[in-house]
N, CA and C atoms as a LAMMPS dump frame, in Angstrom:
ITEM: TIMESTEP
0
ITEM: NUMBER OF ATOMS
624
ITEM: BOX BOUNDS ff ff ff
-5.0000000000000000e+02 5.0000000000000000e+02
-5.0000000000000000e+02 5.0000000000000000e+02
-5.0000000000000000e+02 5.0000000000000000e+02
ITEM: ATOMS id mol type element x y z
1 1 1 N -148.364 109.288 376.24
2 1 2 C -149.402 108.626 375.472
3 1 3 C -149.581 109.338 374.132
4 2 1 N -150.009 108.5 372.892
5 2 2 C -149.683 109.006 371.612
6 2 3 C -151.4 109 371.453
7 3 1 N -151.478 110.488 370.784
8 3 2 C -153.456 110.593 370.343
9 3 3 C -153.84 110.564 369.24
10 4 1 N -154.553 110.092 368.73
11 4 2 C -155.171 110.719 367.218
12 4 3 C -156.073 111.063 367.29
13 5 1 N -156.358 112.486 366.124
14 5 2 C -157.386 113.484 366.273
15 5 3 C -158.279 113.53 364.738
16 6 1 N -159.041 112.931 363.96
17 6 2 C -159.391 112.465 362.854
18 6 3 C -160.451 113.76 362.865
19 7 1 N -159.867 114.631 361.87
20 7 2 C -160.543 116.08 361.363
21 7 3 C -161.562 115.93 360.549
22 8 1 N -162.513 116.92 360.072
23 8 2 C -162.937 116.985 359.011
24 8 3 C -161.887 117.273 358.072
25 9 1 N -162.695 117.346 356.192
26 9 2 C -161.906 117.82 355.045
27 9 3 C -161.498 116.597 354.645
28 10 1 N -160.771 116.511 353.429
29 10 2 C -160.931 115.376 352.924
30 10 3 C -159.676 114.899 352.864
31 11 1 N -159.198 113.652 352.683
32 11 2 C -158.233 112.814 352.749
33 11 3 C -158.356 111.635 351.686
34 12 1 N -156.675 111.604 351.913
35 12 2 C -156.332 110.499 351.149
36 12 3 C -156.211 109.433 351.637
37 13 1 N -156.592 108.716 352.037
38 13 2 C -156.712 107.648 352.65
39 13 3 C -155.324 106.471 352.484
40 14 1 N -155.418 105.976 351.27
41 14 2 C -154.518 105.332 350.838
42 14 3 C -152.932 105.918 351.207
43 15 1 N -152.277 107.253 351.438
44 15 2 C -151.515 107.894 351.259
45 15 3 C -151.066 108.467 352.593
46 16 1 N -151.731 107.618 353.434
47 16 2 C -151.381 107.916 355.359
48 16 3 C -151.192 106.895 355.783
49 17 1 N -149.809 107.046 356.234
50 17 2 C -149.247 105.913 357.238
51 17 3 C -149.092 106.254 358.54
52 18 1 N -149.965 106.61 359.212
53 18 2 C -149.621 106.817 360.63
54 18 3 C -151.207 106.059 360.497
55 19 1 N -151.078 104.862 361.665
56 19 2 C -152.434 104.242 361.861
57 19 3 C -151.953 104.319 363.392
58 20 1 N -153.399 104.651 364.005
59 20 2 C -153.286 104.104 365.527
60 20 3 C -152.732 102.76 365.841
61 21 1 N -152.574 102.73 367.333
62 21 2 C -152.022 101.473 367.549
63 21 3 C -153.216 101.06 368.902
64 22 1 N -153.048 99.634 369.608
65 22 2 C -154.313 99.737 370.206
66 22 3 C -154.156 100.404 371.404
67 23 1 N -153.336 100.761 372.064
68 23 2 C -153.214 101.63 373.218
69 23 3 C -153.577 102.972 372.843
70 24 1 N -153.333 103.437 371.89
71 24 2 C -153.593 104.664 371.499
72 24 3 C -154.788 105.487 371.867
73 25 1 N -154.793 106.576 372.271
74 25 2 C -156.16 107.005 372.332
75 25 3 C -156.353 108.147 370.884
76 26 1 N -158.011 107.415 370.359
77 26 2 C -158.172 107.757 369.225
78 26 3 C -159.293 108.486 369.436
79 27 1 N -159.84 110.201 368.738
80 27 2 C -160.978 110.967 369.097
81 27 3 C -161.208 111.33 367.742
82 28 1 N -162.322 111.607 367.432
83 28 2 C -162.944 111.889 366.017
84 28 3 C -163.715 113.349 366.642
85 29 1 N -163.348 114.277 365.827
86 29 2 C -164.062 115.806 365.779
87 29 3 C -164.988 115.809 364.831
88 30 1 N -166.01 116.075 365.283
89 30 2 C -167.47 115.964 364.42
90 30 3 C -167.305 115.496 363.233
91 31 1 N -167.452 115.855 362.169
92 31 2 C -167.22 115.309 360.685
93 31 3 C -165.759 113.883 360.472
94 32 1 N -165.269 114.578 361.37
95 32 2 C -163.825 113.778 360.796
96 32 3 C -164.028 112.169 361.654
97 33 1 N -165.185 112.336 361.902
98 33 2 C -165.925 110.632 362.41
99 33 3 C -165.76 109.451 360.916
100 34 1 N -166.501 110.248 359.918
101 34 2 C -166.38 109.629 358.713
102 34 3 C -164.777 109.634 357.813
103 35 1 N -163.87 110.363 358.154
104 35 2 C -162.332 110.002 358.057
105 35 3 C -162.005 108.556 358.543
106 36 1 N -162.199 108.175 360.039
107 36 2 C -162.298 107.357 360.819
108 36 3 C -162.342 106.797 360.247
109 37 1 N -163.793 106.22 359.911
110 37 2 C -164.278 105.272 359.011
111 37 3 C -163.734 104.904 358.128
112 38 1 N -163.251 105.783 357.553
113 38 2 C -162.609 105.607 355.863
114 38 3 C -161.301 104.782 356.16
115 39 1 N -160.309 105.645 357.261
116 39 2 C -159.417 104.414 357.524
117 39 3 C -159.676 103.362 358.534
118 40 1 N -160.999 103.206 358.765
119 40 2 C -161.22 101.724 359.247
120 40 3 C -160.579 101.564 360.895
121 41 1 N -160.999 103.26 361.58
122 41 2 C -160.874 103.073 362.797
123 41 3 C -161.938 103.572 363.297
124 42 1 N -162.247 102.702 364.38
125 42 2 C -163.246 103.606 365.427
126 42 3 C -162.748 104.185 366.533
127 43 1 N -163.051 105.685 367.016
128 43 2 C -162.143 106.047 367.703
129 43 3 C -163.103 105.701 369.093
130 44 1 N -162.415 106.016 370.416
131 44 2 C -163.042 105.808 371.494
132 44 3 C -163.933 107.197 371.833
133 45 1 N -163.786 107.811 371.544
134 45 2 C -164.452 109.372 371.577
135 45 3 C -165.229 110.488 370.756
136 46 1 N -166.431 110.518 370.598
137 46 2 C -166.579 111.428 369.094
138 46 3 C -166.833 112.647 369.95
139 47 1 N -166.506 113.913 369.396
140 47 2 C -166.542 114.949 369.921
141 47 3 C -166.967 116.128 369.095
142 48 1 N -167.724 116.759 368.94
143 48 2 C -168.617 117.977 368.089
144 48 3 C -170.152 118.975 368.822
145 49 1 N -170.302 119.82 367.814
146 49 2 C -171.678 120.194 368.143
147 49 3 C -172.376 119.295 366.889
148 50 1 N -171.617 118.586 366.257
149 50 2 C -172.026 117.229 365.144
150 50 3 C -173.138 118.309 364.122
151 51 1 N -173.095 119.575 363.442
152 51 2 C -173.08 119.985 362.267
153 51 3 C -172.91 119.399 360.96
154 52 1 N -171.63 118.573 361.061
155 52 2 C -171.352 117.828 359.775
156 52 3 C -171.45 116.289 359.825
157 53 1 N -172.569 116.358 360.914
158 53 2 C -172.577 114.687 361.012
159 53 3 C -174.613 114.468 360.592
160 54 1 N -174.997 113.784 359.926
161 54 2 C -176.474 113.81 359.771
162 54 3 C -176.862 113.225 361.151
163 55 1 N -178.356 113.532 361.496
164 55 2 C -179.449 113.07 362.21
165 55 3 C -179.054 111.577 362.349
166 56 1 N -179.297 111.073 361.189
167 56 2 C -179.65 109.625 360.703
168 56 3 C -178.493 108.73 361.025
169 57 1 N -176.956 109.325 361.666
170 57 2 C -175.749 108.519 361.253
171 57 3 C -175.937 108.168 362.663
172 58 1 N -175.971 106.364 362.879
173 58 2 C -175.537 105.437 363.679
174 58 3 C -174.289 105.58 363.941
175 59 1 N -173.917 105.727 365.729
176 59 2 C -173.006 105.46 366.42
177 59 3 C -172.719 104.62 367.372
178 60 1 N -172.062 103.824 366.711
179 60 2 C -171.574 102.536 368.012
180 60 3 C -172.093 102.879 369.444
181 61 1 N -172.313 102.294 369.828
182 61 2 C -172.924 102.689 371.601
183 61 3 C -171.812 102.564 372.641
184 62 1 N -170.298 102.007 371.654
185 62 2 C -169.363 102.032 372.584
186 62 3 C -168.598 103.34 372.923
187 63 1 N -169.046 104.246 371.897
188 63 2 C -168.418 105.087 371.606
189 63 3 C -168.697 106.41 372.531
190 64 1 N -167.82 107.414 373.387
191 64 2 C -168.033 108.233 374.18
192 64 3 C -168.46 109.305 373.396
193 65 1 N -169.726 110.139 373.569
194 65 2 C -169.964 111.467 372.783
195 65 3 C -169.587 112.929 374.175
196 66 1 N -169.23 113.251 373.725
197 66 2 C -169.118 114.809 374.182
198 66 3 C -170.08 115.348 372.583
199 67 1 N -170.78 116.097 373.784
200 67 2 C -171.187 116.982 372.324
201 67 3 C -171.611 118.627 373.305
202 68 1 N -171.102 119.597 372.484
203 68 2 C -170.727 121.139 372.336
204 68 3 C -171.557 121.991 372.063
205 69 1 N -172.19 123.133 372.442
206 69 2 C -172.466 123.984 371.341
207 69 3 C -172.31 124.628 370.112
208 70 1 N -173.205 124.43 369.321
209 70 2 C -172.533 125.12 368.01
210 70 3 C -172.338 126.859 367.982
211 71 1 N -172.373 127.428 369.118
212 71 2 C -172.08 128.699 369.294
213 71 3 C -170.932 128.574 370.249
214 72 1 N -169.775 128.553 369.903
215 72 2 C -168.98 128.547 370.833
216 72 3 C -167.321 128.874 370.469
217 73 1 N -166.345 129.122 371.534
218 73 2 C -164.864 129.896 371.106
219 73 3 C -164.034 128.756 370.301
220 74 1 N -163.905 128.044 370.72
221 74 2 C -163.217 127.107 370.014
222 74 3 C -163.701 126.328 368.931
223 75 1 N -162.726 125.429 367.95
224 75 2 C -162.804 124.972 367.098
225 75 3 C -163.416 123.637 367.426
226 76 1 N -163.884 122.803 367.036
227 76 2 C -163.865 121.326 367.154
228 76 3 C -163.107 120.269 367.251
229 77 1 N -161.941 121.146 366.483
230 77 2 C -160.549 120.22 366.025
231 77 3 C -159.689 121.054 367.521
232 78 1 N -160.042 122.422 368.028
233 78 2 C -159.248 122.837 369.056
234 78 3 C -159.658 121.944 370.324
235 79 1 N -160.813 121.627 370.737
236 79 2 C -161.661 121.549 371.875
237 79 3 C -160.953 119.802 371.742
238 80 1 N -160.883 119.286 370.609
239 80 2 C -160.296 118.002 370.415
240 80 3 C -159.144 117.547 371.493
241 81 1 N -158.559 118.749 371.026
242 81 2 C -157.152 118.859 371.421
243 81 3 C -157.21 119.099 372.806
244 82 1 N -157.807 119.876 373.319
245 82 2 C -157.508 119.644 374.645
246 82 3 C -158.227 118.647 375.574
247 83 1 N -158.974 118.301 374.97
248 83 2 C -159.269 116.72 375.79
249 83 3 C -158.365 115.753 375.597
250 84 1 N -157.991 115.403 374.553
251 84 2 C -156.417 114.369 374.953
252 84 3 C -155.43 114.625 374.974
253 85 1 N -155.194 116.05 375.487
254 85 2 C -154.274 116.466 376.275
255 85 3 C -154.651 116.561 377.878
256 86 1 N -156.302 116.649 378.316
257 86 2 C -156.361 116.391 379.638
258 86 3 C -156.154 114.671 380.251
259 87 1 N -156.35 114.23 378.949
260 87 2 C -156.421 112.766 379.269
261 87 3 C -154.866 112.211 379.437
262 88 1 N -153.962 113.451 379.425
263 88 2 C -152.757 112.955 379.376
264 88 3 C -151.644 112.348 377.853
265 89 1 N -152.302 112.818 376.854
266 89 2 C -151.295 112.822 375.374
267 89 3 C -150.076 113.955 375.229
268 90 1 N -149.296 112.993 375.384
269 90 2 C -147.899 113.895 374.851
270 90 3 C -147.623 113.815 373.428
271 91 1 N -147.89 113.258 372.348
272 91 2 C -147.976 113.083 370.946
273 91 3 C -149.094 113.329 370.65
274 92 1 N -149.34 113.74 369.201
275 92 2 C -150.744 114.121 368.685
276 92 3 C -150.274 114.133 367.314
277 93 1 N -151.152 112.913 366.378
278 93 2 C -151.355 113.115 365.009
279 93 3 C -152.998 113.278 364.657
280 94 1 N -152.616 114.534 364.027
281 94 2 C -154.218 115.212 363.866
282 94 3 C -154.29 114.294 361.809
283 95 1 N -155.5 113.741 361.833
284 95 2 C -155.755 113.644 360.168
285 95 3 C -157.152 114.837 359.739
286 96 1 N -156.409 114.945 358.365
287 96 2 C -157.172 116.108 358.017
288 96 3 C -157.102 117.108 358.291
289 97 1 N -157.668 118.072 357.854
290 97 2 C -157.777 119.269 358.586
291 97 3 C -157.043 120.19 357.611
292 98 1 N -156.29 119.685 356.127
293 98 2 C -155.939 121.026 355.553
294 98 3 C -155.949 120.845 354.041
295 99 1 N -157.612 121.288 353.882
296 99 2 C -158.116 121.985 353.128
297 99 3 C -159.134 122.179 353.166
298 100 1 N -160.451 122.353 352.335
299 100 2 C -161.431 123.041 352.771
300 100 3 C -161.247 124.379 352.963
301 101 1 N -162.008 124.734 353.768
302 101 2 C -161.869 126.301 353.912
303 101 3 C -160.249 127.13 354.382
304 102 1 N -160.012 128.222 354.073
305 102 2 C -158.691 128.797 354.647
306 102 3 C -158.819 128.811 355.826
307 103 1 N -159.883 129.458 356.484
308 103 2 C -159.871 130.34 358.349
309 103 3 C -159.401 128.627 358.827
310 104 1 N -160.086 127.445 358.633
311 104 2 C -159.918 125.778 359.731
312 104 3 C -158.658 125.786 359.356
313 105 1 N -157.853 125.818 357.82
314 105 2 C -156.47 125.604 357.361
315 105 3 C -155.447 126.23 358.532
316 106 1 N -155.428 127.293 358.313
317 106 2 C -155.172 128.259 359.077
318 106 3 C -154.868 128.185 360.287
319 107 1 N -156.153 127.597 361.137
320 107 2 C -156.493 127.836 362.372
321 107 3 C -155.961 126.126 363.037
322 108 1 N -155.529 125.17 361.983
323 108 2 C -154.661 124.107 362.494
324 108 3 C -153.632 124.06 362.393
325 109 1 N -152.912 124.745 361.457
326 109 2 C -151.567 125.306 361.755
327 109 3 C -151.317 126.356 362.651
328 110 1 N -151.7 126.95 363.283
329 110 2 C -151.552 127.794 364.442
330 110 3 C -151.412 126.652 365.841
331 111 1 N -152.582 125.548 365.698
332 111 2 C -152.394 124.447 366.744
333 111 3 C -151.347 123.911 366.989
334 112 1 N -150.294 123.39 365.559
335 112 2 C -149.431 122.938 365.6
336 112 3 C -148.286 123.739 366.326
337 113 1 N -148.661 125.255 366.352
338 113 2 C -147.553 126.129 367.04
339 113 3 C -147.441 125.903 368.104
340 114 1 N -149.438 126.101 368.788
341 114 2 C -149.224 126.385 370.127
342 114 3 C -148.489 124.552 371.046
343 115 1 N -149.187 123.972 370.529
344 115 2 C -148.718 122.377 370.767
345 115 3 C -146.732 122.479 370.863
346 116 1 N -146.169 122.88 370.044
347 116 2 C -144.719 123.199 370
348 116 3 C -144.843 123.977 371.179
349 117 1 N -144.972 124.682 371.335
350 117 2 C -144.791 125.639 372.407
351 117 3 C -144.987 124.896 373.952
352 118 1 N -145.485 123.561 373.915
353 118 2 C -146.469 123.339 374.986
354 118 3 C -145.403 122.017 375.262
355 119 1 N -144.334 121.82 374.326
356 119 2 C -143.76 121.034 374.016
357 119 3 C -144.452 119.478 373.614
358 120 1 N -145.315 119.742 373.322
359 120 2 C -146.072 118.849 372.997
360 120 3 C -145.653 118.317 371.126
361 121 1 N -145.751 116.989 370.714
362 121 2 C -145.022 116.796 369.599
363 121 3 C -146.697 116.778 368.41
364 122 1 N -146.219 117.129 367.586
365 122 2 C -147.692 116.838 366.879
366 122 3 C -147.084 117.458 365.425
367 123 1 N -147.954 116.463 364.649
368 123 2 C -148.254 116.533 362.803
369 123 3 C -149.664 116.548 362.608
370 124 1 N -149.931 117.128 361.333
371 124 2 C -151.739 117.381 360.935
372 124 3 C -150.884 116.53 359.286
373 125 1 N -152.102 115.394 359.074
374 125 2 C -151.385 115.159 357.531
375 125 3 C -153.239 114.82 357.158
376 126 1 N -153.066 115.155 355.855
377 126 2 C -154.271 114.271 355.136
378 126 3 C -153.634 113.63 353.905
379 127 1 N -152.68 112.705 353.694
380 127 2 C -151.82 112.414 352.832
381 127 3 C -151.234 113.131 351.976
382 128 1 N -151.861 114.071 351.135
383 128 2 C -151.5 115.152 350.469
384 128 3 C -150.545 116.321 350.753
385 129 1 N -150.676 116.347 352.356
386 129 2 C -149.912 117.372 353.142
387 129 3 C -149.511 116.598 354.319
388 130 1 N -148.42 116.833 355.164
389 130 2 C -148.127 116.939 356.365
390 130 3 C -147.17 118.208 356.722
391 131 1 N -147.462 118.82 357.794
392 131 2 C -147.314 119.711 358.339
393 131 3 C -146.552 119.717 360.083
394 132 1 N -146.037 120.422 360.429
395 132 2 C -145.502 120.124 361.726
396 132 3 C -145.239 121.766 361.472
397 133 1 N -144.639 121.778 363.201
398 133 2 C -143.605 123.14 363.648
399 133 3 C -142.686 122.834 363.962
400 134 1 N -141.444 123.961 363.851
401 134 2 C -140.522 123.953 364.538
402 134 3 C -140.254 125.052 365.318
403 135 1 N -139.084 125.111 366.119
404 135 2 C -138.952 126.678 366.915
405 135 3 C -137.155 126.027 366.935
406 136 1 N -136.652 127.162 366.71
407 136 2 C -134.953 127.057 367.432
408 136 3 C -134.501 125.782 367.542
409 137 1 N -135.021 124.901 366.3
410 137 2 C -134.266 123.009 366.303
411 137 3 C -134.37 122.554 365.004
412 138 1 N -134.222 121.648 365.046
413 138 2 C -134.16 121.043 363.155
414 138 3 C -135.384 119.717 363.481
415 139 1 N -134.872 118.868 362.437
416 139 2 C -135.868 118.099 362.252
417 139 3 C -135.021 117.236 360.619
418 140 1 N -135.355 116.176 360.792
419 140 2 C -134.991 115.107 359.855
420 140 3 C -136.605 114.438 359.069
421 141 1 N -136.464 114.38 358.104
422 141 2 C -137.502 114.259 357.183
423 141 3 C -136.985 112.777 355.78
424 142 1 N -137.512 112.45 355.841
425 142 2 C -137.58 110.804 355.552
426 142 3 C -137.78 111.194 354.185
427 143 1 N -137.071 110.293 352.991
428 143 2 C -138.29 110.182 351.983
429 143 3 C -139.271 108.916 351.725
430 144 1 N -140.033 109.26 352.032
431 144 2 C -141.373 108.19 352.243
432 144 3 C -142.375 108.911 351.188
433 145 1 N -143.423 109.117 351.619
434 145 2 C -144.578 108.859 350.482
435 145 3 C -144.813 110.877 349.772
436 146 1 N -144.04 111.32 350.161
437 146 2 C -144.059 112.739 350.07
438 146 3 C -142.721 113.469 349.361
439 147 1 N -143.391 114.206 347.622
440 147 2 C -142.214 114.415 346.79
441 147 3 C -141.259 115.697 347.302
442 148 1 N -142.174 116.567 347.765
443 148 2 C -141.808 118.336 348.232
444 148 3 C -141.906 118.374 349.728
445 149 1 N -140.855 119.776 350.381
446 149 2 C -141.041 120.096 351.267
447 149 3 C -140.857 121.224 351.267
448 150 1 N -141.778 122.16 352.034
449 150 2 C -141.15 123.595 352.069
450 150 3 C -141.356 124.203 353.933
451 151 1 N -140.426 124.717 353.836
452 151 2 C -140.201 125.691 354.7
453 151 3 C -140.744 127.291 355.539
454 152 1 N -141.753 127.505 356.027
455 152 2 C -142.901 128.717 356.195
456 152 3 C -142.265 129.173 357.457
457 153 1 N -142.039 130.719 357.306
458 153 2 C -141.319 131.493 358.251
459 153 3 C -142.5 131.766 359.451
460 154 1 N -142.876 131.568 360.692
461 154 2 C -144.093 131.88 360.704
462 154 3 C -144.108 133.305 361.868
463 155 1 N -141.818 133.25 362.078
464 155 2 C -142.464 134.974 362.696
465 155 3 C -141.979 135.67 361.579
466 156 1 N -141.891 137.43 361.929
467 156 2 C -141.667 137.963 361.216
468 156 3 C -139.837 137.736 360.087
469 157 1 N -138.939 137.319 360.821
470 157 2 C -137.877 136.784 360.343
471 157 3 C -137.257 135.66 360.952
472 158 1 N -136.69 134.771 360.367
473 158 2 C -135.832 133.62 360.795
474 158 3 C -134.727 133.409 360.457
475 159 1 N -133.484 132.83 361.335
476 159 2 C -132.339 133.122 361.012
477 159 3 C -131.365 131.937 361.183
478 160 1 N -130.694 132.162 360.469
479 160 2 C -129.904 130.718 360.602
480 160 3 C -130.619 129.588 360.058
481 161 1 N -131.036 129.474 358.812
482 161 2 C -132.003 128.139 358.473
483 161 3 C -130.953 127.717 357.382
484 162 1 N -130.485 126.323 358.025
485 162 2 C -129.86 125.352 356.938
486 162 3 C -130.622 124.028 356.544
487 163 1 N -130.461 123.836 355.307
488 163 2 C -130.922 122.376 354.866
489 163 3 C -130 121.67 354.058
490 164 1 N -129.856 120.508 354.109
491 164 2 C -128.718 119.257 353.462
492 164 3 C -129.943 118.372 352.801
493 165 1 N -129.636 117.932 351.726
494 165 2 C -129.794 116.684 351.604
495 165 3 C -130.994 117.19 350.696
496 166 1 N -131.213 117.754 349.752
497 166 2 C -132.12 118.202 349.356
498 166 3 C -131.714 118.683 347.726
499 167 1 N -132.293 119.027 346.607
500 167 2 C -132.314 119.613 345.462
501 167 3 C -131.451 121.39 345.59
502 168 1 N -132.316 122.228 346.209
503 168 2 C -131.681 123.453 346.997
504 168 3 C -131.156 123.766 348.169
505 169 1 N -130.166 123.278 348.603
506 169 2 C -129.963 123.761 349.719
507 169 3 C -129.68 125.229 350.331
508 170 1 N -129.937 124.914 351.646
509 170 2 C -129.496 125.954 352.095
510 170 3 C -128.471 126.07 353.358
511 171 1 N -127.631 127.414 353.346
512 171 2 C -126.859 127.345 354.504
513 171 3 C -126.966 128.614 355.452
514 172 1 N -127.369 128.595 356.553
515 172 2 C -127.322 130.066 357.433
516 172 3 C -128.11 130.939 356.903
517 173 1 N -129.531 130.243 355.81
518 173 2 C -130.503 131.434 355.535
519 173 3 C -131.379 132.381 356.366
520 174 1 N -131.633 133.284 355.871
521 174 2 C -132.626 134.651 356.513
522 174 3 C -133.799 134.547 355.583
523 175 1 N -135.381 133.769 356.513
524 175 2 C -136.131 133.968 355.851
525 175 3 C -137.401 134.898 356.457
526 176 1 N -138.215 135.497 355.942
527 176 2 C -139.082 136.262 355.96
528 176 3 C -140.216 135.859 356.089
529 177 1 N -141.459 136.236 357.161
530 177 2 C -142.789 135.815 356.815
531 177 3 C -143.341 136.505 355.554
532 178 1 N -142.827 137.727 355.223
533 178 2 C -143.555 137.881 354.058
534 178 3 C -142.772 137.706 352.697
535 179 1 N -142.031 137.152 352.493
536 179 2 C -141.388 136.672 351.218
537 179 3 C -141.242 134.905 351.796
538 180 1 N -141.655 134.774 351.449
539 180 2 C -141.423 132.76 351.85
540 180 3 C -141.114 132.067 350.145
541 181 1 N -139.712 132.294 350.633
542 181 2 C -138.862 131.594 349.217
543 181 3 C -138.624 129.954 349.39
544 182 1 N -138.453 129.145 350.681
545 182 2 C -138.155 128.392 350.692
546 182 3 C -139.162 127.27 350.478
547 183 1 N -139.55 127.36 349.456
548 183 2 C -140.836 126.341 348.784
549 183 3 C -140.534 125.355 347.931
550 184 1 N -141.17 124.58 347.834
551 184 2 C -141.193 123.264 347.138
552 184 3 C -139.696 122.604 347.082
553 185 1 N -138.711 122.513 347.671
554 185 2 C -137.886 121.822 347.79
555 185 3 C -138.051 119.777 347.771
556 186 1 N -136.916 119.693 347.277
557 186 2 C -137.372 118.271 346.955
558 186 3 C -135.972 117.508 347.487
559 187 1 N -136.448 116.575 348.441
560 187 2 C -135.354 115.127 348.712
561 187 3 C -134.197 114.506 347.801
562 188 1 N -133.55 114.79 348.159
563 188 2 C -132.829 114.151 346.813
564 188 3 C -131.694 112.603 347.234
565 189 1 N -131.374 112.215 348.692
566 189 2 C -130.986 111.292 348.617
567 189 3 C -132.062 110.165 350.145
568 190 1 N -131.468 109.978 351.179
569 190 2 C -132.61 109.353 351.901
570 190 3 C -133.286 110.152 353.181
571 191 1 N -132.71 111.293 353.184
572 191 2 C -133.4 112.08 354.057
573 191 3 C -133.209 113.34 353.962
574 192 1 N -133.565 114.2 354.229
575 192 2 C -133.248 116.402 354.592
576 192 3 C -133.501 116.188 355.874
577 193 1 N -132.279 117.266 356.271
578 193 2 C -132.227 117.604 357.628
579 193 3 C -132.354 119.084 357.573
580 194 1 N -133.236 119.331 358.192
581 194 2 C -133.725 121.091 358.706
582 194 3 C -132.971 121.575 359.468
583 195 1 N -132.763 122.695 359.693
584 195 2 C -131.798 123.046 361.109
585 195 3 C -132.552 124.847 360.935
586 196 1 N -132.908 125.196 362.796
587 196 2 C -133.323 126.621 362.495
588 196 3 C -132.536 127.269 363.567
589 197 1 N -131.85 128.079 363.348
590 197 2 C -131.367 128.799 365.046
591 197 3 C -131.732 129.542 365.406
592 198 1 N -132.821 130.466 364.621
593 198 2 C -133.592 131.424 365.875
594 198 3 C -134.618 131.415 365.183
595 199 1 N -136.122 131.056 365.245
596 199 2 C -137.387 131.586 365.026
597 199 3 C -138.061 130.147 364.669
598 200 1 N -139.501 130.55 364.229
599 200 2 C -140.07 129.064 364.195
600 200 3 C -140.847 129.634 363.126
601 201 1 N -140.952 128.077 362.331
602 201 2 C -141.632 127.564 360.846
603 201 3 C -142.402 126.6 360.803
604 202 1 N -143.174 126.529 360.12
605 202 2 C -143.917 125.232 359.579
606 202 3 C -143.359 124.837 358.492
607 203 1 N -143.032 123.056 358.719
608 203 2 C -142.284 122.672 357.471
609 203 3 C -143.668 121.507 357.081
610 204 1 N -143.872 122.072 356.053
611 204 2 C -144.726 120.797 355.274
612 204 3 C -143.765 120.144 354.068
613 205 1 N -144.813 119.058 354.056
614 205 2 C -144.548 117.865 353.134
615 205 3 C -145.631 117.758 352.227
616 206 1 N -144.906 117.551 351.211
617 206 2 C -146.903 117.704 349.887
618 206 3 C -146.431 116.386 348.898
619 207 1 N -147.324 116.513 348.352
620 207 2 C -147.68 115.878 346.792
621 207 3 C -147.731 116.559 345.971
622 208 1 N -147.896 116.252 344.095
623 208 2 C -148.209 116.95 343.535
624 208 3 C -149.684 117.322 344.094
């Protein structure tokens, strides 16, 4: 089953093509209720200690609330996540969620790891960005609505990283978490193909 997880932070609305479908199960994390909105979905689930949601904001009565403490270990956008993963989601497109503050930035790209790890498939985009992981596999990348892609080492070294199909390529590179050279790369015919053979990255997709 495929989930969507509608974050806080702001989005481009116009500039996201992943729309639910109606089987889909769709959950809104406190703030990112009004994302929802914006793309003109209601999800079946709102889920928060609702901080970034006013007093005053009307909610459908169809709509399931979980609601949280606002003192508590997890994120909103984490606690998200594992409810439609108890509900049984093997896919997960999270919207939003990267920008605003660094620590949430941050702390949803780490999701995207542990989700890889869990073998679970999942992207975080707010049009501006999309983001994914990889570990020890490649990945094929479209050109669709996104000019750059870069490449983020996220252990300490990675080895064997080739890319085709691109402005710079690369063949059998060694990259570094703390030198991350492989940035802003750009598409150059109808797709880049990633390839990693030992370690795992986050490959985003941007805009100017």
């Amino acid at each position: 089953m495929k989930a969507f997880i509608y974050t806080g932070g702001s989005i481009f609305e116009k500039k996201i093509s992943e729309q639910p479908k109606e089987d889909d199960l769709v959950i809104a994390a406190d703030g990112g209720y009004h994302n929802a909105k914006k793309m003109g979905v209601t999800p079946q689930i709102l889920l928060g200690d609702f901080d970034s949601l006013k007093k005053t904001e009307r909610i459908p009565e169809e709509i399931e609330i979980l609601q949280v403490p606002a003192e508590k270990d997890d994120t909103d956008t984490q606690l998200a996540v594992q409810v439609a993963l108890e509900k049984g989601a093997t896919e997960l497109v999270l919207i939003g969620g990267l920008d605003g503050r660094l620590d949430h930035t941050l702390s949803n790209l780490a999701i995207l790891e542990e989700l890889y790890e869990r073998h679970i498939r999942a992207i975080f985009t707010n049009g501006q960005n999309r983001a994914r992981f990889i570990r020890n596999s490649g990945v094929i990348l479209l050109r669709e609505n996104f000019r750059y892609f870069s490449i983020l080492a996220a252990d300490p070294v990675i080895k064997g990283v080739s890319v085709d199909g691109c402005k710079y390529p690369l063949k059998k590179a060694r990259l570094k978490r703390t030198r991350q050279y492989a940035v802003s790369n750009e598409i150059v015919g109808n797709c880049a193909l990633i390839e990693i053979k030992k370690g795992g990255a986050w490959v985003i997709e941007s805009n100017d």
